[in-house]
C-alpha positions in Angstrom: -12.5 101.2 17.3 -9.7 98.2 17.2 -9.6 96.2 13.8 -10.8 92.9 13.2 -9.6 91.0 10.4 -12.2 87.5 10.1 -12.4 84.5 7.3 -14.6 81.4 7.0 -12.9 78.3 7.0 -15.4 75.4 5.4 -13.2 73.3 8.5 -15.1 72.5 11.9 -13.5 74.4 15.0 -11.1 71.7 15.8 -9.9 71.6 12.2 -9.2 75.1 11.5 -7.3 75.2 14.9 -4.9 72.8 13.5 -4.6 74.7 10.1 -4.3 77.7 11.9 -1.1 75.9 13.8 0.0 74.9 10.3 -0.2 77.8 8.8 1.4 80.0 11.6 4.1 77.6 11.5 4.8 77.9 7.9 5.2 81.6 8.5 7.2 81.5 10.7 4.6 83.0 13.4 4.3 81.9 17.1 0.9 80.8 18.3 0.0 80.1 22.0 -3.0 77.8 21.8 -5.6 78.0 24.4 -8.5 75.7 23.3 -10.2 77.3 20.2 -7.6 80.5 19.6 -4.8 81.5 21.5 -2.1 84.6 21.0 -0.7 84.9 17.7 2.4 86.8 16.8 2.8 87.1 13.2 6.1 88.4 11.7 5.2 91.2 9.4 7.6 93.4 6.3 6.2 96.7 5.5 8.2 98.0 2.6 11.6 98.9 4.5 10.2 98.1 7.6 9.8 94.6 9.7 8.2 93.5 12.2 6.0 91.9 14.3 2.0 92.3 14.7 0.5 90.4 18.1 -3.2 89.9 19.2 -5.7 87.1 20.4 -7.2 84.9 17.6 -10.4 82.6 18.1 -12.3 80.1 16.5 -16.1 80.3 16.4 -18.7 77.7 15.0 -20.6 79.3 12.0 -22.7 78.0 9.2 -20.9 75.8 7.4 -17.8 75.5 9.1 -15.8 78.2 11.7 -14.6 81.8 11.5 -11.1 82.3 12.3 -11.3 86.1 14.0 -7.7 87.9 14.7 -7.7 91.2 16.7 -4.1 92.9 16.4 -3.2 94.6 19.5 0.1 95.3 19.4 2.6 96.5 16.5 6.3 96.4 16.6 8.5 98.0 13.5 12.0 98.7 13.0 14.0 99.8 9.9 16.2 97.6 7.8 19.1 99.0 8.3 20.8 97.4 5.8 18.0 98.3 2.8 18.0 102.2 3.8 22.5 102.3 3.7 22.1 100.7 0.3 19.6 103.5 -1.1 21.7 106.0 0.3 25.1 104.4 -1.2 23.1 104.0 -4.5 21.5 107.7 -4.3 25.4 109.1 -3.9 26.7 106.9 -6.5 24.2 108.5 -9.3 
């Protein structure tokens, strides 16, 4: 079963488009508009992990407004290198 994270925007379709743009922009994602959605690739940290979490996003009319729907497909995570050398140094120094 994939996951399927959805919200309801009080913005018609065109509008939450362009806050969607905004607001990938301001997170330093990358989105690849094609009309209402596109491909969004959204930078992720997961504790001493990063990353980067792509899928298709669309906009739908609803009642009221639009739902902004964002299926992950793909997950990419590496270690911070850098974090994990400092608990060890910090580990040995105790």
């Amino acid at each position: 079963m994939a996951v399927e994270h959805a919200i309801d925007l009080d913005l018609p379709p065109a509008g939450a488009v362009s806050a969607l743009r905004l607001t990938a922009e301001d997170w330093g994602a990358e989105l690849q508009e094609n009309g209402t959605g596109g491909q969004l690739h959204l930078p992720v940290l997961a504790g001493l992990r990063r990353g980067l979490v792509s899928g298709p996003v669309e906009i739908r009319p609803a009642t009221g407004g639009s739902r902004l729907i964002f299926r992950p497909e793909t997950a990419i995570y590496y270690v911070q290198t850098q974090a994990v050398m400092v608990l060890l140094l910090d580990r040995k120094s105790v």
